[in-house]
N, C-alpha and C positions, 0 to 999 in steps of 0.2 A: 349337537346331538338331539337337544330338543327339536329341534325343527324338522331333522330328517325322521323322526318319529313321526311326529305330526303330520309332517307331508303324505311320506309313505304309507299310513293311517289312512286317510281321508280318502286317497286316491286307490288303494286295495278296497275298501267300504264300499267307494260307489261302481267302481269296474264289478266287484263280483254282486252286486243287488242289480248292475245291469245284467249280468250271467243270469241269476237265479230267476228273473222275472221275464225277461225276453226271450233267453237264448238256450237255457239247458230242454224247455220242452220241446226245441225242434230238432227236429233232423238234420242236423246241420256238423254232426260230429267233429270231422276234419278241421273245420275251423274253430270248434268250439276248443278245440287242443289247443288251438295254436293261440286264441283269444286268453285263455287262463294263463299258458307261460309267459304270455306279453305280456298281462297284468301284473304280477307279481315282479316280471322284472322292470317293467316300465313305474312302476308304482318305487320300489328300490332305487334306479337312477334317476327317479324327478327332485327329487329337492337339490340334487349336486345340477340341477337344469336351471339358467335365469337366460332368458331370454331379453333385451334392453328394447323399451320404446322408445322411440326417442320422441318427445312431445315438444312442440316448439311454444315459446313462450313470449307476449310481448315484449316490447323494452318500452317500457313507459318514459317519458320525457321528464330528465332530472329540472325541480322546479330553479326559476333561475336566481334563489336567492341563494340556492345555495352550491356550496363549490367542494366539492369531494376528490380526493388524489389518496390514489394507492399506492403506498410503500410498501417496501420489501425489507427488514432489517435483515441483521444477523440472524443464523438461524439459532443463537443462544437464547435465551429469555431475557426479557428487561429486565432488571435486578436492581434492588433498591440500594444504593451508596451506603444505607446506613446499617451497622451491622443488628442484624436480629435474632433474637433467641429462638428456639428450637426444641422444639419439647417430641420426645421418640417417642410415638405409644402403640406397644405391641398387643395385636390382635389376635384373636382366639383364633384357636384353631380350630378348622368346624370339618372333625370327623365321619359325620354322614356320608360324603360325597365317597372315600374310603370302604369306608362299609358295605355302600350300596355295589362298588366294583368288586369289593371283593364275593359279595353272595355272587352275582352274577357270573364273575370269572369261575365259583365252583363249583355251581349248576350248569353253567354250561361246558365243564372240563367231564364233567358227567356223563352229560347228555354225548360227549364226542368220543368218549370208554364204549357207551354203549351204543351208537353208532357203528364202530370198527367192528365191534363184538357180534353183532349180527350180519352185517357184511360176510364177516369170516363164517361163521358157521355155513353158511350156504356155501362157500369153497371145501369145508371138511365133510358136509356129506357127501360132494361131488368128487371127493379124493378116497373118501370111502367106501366109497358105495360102486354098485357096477356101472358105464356109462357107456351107452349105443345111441352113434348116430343115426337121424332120423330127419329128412329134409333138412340141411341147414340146420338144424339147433342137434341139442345133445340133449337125448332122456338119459336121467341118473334115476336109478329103481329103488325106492326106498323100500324097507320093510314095514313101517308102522301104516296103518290105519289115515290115508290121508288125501284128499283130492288135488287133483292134477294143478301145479300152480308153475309160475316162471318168477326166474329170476336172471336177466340179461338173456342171453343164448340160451338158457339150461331150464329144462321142461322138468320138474321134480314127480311122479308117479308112484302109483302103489305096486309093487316088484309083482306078487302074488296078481293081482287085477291083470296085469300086464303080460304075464306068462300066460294065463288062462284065454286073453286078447278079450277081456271082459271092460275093456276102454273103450265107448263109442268114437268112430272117424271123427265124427263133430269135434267130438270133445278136444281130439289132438289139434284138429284147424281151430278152433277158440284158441288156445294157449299160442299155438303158431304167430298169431295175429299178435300176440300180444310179445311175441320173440321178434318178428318183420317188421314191425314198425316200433320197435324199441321203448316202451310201453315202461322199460325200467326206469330209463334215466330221468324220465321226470317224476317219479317216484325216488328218486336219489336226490333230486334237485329239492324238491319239496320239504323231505326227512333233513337235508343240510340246512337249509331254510328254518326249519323247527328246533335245528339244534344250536345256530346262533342265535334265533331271535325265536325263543323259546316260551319269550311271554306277552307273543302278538297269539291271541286266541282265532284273528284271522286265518290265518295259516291254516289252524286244522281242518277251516268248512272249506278252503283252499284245497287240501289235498284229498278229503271225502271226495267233493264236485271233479276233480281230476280222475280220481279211480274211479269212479261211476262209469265218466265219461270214456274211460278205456274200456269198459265190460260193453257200452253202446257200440263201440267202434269194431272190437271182438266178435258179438251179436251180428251186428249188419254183414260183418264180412261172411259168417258157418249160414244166415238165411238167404246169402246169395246164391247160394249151389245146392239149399237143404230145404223139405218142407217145413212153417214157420211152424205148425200145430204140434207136430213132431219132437219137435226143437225144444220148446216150452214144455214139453210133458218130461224131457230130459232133463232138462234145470230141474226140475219140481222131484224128482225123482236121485237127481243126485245132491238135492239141497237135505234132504235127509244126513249126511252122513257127514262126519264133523270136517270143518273147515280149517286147513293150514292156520296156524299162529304166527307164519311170519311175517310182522308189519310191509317189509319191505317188497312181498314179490305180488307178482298181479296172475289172480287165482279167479277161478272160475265162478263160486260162490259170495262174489263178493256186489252189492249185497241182491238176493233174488225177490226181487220188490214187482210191486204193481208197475213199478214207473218203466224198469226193462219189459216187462212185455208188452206194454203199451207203446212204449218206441218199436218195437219191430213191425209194427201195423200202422205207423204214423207213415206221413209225408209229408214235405213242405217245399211248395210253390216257389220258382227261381224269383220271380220278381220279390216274394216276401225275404228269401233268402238277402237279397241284394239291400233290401229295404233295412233289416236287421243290420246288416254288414254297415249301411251307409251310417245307420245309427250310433254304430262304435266308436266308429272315425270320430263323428261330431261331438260324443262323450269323452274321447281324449281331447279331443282338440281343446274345447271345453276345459278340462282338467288346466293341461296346459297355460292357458289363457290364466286361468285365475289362481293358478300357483306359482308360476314358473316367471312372467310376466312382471317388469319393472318399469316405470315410467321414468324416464332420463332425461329429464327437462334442458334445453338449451335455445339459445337467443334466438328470434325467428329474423331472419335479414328484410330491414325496411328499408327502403331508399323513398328520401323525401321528396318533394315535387319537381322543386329545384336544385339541377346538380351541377355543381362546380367540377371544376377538373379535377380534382384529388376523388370526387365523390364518384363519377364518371367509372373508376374500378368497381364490381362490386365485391363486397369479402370474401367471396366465393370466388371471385377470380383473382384475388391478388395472394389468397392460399394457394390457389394452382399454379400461379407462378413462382412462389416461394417454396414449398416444396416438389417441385418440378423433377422426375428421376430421382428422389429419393426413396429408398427403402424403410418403410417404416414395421416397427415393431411394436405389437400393442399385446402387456401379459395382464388382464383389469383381472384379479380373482373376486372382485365383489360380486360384479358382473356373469362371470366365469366367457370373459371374450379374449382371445388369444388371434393374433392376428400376426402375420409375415407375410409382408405384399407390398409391392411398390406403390407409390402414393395413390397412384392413379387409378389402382382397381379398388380402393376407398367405396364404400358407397358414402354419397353425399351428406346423408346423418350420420355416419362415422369422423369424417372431415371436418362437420361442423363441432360434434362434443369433444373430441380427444385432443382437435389440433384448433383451440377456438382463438389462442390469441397468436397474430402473426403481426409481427413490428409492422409499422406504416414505409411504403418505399418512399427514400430519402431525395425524390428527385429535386423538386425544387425550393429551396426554404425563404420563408418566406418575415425572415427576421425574427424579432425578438417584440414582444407584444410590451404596453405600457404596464400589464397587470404584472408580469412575467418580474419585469426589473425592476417595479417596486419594490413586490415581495421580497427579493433577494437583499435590498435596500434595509430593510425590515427587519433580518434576523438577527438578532443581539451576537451571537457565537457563527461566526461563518468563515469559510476561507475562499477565496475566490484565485481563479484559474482563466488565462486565457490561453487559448490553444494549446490547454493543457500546460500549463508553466505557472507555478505560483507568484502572485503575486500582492501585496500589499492592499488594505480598501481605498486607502488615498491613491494609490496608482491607477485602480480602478476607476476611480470616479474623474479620472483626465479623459477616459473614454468615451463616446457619444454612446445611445443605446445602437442609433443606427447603423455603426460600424459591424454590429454582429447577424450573424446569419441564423445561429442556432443555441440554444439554452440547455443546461438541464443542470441534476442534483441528487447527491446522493446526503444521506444524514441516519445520524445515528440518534439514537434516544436514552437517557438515562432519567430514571423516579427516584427520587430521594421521599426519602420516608414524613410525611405530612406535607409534601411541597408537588406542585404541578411537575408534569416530564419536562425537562431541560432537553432541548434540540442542539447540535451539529451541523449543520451544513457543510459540504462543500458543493460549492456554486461553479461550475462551469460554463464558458464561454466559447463560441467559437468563431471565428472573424471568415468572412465571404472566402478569401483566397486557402485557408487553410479547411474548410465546409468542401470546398469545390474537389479537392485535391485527395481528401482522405477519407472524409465522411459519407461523400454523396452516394455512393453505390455500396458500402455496410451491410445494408438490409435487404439487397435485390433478392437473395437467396438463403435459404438455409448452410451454413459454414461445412455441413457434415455430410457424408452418402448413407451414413442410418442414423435415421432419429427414433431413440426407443424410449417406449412409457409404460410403467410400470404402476401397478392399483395395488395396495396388498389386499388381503382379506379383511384384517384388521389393523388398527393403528399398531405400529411398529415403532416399543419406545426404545428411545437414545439413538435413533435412525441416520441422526445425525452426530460425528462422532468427530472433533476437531484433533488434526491430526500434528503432535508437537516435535518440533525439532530443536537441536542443538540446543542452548540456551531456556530453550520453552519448557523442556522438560522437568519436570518436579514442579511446575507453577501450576494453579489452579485454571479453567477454562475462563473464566471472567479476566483474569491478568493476562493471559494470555491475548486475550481480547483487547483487552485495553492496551498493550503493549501494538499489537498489532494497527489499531486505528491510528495508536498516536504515532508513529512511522510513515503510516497513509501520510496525517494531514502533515505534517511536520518535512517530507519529500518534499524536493523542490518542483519536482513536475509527477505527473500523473496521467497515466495514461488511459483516458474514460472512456475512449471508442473500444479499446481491447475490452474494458471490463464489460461493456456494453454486449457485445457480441461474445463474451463467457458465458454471457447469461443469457443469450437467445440461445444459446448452444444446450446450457444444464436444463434451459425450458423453466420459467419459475411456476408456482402454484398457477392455476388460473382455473375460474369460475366457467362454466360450460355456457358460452357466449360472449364471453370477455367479459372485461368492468364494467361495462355498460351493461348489463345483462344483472349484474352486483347490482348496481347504483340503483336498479331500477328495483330489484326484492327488496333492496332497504328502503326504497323511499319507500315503496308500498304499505311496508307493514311497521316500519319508525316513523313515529313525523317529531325530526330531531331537531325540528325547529321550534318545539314546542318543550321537548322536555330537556333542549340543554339550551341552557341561558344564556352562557359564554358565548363571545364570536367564533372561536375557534376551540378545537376538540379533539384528543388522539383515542382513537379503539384499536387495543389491541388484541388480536385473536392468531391462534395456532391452526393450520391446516397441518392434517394427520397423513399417514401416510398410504391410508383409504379412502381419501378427501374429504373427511369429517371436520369438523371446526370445532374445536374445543377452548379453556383456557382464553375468555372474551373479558376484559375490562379497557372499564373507561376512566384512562390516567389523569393522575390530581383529583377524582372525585370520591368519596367515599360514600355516597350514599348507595344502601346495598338493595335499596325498592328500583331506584333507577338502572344500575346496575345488571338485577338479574332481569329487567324490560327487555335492555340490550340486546342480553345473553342468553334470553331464551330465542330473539330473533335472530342472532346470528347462527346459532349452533341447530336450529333449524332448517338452515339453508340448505339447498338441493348442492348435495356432493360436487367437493371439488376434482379439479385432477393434480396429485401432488407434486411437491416441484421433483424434478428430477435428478441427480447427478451421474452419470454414465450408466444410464438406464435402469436407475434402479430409485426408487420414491427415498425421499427422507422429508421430517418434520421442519416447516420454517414458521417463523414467526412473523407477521404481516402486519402495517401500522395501516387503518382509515381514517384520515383524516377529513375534516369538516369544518366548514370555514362558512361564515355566513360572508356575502358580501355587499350585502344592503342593509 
C-alpha cells in the first residue's frame, strides 16, 4: 500500500506541475482534457507496472583452488538430532494498523453517503420540476434564483428567466458544449477519485485544473460563432448573480477569472503544440523509467577461445533444442510478467533468465574422472549402486574406475547439536553398455509439452507441504522423512535416471544464469578461502517462493560474525527462480558446498 501511495504520489506531482507550467496556458484544450485523465489514471495503474531489464552479468572464473557443488536437499529444513527446548513468546498486538482502517473506512463510507446524495438531488429536481427538450439535452426549469449549469444531459435554468427568453443563445451553446462532449463524467471521475482517496490533496487542484479546463473548452466553442468583446461583457454581467452550489455539474460561472478571457484571445503555433505534446510523452516515459523499471540481472554467454565439441553448442542453442515446441507459461507477480507462448516466441532475455538452467545433452560420456572416484572413496557413510542395483563397497572396489561411463550422487544431511553436518551419500555408477542403452538421450528434450513457472509476489510460507499416507499419518514431517530415506537407501535397487528426469521436469530453484552465474557473485563478494579454514564446508540457505534467499548458515560453525558475513551475501543475491512443482513455486532448501582442493 505504501508503495502504491508513493508511486501514485510522485507521478500525479510531476504530471500536473508539468500541466500547470507548460500546458494550461495554451491553447491546446482538447488535449489538455485528455492529458489530465491520463494523468490521474496513469499515475493509479503505475505502481501495479514493473517493467524487467534484463542486465547481463559476467561470470567471473571460479579460482581454481577452489571447488564448489550445488545440492539440492529435501525441501524440509535441516533439523538438529538433538532434541531442543522451545520457549513460545507472544507478541503484542500493535492496534494502529486497526485504527488507522477503521478512520479511513468511516470517512470514506461518508464521503460515498454524500456522493449518492447529490447525484440524486439532480435526479429529484428533474422529476420535479418541468423538463423541455432542447437540441439533444433536456432544460429542467427550476424556480430559484440560479444560473444556467449542467449535469450529464440536463441543462438546470431559472424557469421565470426562461419564460421571459431573458437567456442569451450564448449562454445555452456554453452549457450545450458542456452536455456534447460530456464534461460530466470526468467531474464524476474526479468526485469518485476524492471519495476513495480522500486524503491525497492532489486531487483537488486535480479537479479545479479540470473544470477550468472545461469553461476553456465551453468558451472556445460560443467565440467560434459569437463576437469575443460581446461574450466577455456577458460573463461579467452574469457573474453578478449567485452561482449554483452543486459541486458536481459544470456551470457557467465557474470561475470568471482573468485567465478565461485571456484564453479566448490567445493562440498557439502547431509546431509549439507538437513541441509541448512531444514533451509529455518524454515526461511519462521518463516516469516510467524510474519507477516501473527493474534490473534483472542474468549470466551473459562467454564462449572461450578454444572449443571443444561439447563447447561447440552454445547455451542458447542447446536451450532451443531442449525446449523445442514447448509451450511455456510464465505467471512472475514480482515482476508482474505473465507469459503464454510457445518457446520459440521467447524473446532471447526471457529465454536466458526464466529458462537459465538446461541439463547438458547426454551424448557422449566421457567416463568417470580420478577426482570423481576418489571422492566417493572418501565418504565415511555411503551406499554405492551400479546400474542402479545396490551393492556392497567391497564389491565395489572389484570394479576398475574405467569400466564406468558416467557418475553422480544424491545425499542427505543431518546437524547434530555442537557437532559438524553428517553427510549420506548414495553414489551411483553407470557401466558403458547400460549409459548407452538408457541414459544417453534422457536429456535430448524437455519430458513435457508445457513447462510452467511460477514467481509469487511474496514468499509463500509452508509452500511446500509433504503429503502422508497410510502408515505416515499421525507421524511428524521429520519421521516421515527419515522413514522415507531409509527405504530409499535400504532398497535393493534404485532408480536414478527416473529421479533425475522428475527433477528436470519440477525444474529445481535456479540462479538466473545457472551455477556458474552463483559461483561467480559468491566468489566476488566472499573470499571463502580466507575466512573458512576448514577444507571443506556446507551453507545452507532456503530459496523462497519469490526467489528471495533467506534462512543462510554455515553448518558445524557457530561463529555468528562469520556467519551473518555469509548471510548478508547470500540473501543479497539477485533473485532466484523458485523451484517448481506442477507449475506452481514452493520453498526448498539448498546445500553449497566448498571444498578447497589445494
Amino acid at each position: 500500500m505504501s508503495e502504491f501511495l508513493i508511486k501514485s504520489a510522485i507521478s500525479m506531482t510531476i504530471l500536473f506541475l508539468l500541466y500547470k507550467l507548460l500546458l494550461e496556458k495554451e491553447k491546446m484544450h482538447r488535449f489538455n482534457r485528455f492529458y489530465l485523465l491520463f494523468s490521474l489514471l496513469f499515475s493509479l495503474c503505475l505502481p501495479f507496472i514493473t517493467i524487467p531489464v534484463y542486465v547481463s552479468i559476467p561470470v567471473a572464473p571460479i579460482q581454481d583452488s577452489v571447488m564448489m557443488i550445488h545440492s539440492v536437499t529435501e525441501q524440509q529444513p535441516l533439523t538438529n538430532s538433538n532434541t531442543v527446548s522451545t520457549v513460545v513468546v507472544q507478541s503484542e498486538v500493535n492496534y494502529m494498523p486497526y485504527i488507522i482502517w477503521g478512520l479511513y473506512s468511516i470517512v470514506t463510507l461518508l464521503l460515498i453517503i454524500r456522493f449518492a446524495i447529490n447525484i440524486t438531488r439532480f435526479y429529484r429536481l428533474k422529476k420535479r420540476n418541468q423538463n423541455i427538450p432542447y437540441k439533444g439535452a433536456t432544460l429542467v426549469l427550476i424556480d430559484n434564483n440560479i444560473l444556467p449549469h449542467t449535469f450529464l444531459n440536463t441543462v438546470y435554468v431559472n424557469k421565470e428567466e426562461y419564460e421571459k427568453q431573458a437567456i442569451e443563445p450564448e449562454l445555452y451553446s456554453h452549457e450545450l458544449t458542456h452536455v456534447k462532449q460530456r464534461h460530466t463524467l470526468d467531474i464524476l471521475f474526479i468526485e469518485l477519485l476524492k471519495t476513495i482517496l480522500w486524503f491525497n490533496p492532489l486531487l483537488y487542484f486535480y479537479k479545479k485544473a479540470i473544470q477550468l479546463n472545461h469553461e476553456f473548452l465551453a468558451d472556445e466553442n460560443v467565440i467560434y460563432k459569437n463576437d469575443i468583446i460581446s461574450y466577455q461583457r456577458l460573463l461579467l454581467n452574469s457573474s453578478q448573480q449567485r452561482a449554483p452550489m452543486a459541486m458536481l455539474a459544470s456551470n457557467l460561472n465557474f470561475p470568471i477569472t482573468k485567465k478565461r478571457f485571456v484564453m479566448m484571445t490567445k493562440t498557439t503555433p502547431k509546431i509549439k503544440t507538437l513541441a509541448l505534446k512531444l514533451a509529455c510523452v518524454i515526461t511519462v516515459a521518463g516516469i516510467v523509467y524510474f519507477l516501473s523499471t527493474e534490473n534483472v540481472a542474468y549470466a551473459g554467454t562467454q564462449q572461450s577461445e578454444t572449443l571443444t565439441a561439447t563447447d561447440s553448442v552454445s547455451p542458447d542453442s542447446r536451450r532451443d533444442e531442449y525446449f523445442k515446441g514447448v509451450n511455456i507459461i510464465i505467471q512472475d507477480s514480482v515482476r508482474n510478467v505473465f507469459i503464454n507462448t510457445p518457446y520459440e516466441k521467447l524473446t532471447l532475455d526471457q529465454k536466458r533468465y526464466y529458462l537459465a538452467n538446461v541439463p547438458n545433452k547426454k551424448d557422449n560420456p566421457d567416463g568417470v574422472s580420478e577426482e570423481d572416484y576418489k571422492f566417493s572413496l572418501e565418504q565415511k557413510d555411503s551406499h554405492f549402486y551400479i546400474d542402479n542395483k545396490k551393492i556392497s563397497r567391497e564389491e565395489f572396489l572389484k570394479h576398475k574406475r574405467e569400466e564406468f561411463a558416467s557418475t553422480g550422487f544424491k545425499m542427505f544431511g543431518e546437524t547434530k547439536a555442537g557437532e559438524e553436518m553428517s553427510m549420506t551419500f548414495m553414489l551411483y555408477y553407470y557401466t558403458y553398455p547400460y549409459y548407452n542403452k538408457h541414459i544417453k538421450h534422457l536429456n535430448d528434450h524437455y519430458p513435457e509439452e508445457t513447462c510452467q513457472i511460477t514467481i509469487s509476489k511474496k514468499p509463500v510460507p509452508d509452500s511446500f507441504k509433504i503429503i502422508k499416507t497410510g502408515s505416515e499419518i499421525g507421524k511428524s514431517d521429520k519421521e516421515v522423512i527419515d522413514i522415507r530415506q531409509e527405504t530409499m537407501i535400504s532398497a535393493a535397487t534404485y532408480n536414478f535416471e527416473e529421479d533425475n528426469a522428475k527433477t528436470a521436469h519440477t525444474r529445481d530453484a535456479a540462479f538466473p544464469g545457472g551455477n556458474e552465474a552463483f559461483d561467480a557473485y559468491i566468489t566476488k563478494n566472499l573470499d571463502l578461502d580466507s575466512i573458512i579454514q576448514k577444507n571443506e564446508a556446507f551453507i545452507g540457505y532456503t530459496v523462497n517462493t519469490d526467489g528471495s534467499v533467506t534462512h543462510v548458515k554455515l553448518y558445524g560453525d557457530n561463529d555468528e560474525k562469520l556467519n551473518d558475513d555469509i548471510k548478508k551475501v547470500f540473501e543479497a543475491s539477485p533473485k532466484w527462480i523458485p523451484q517448481q512443482e506442477n507449475g506452481k513455486p514452493i520453498t526448498t532448501n539448498k546445500v553449497f558446498t566448498y571444498r578447497k582442493t589445494k
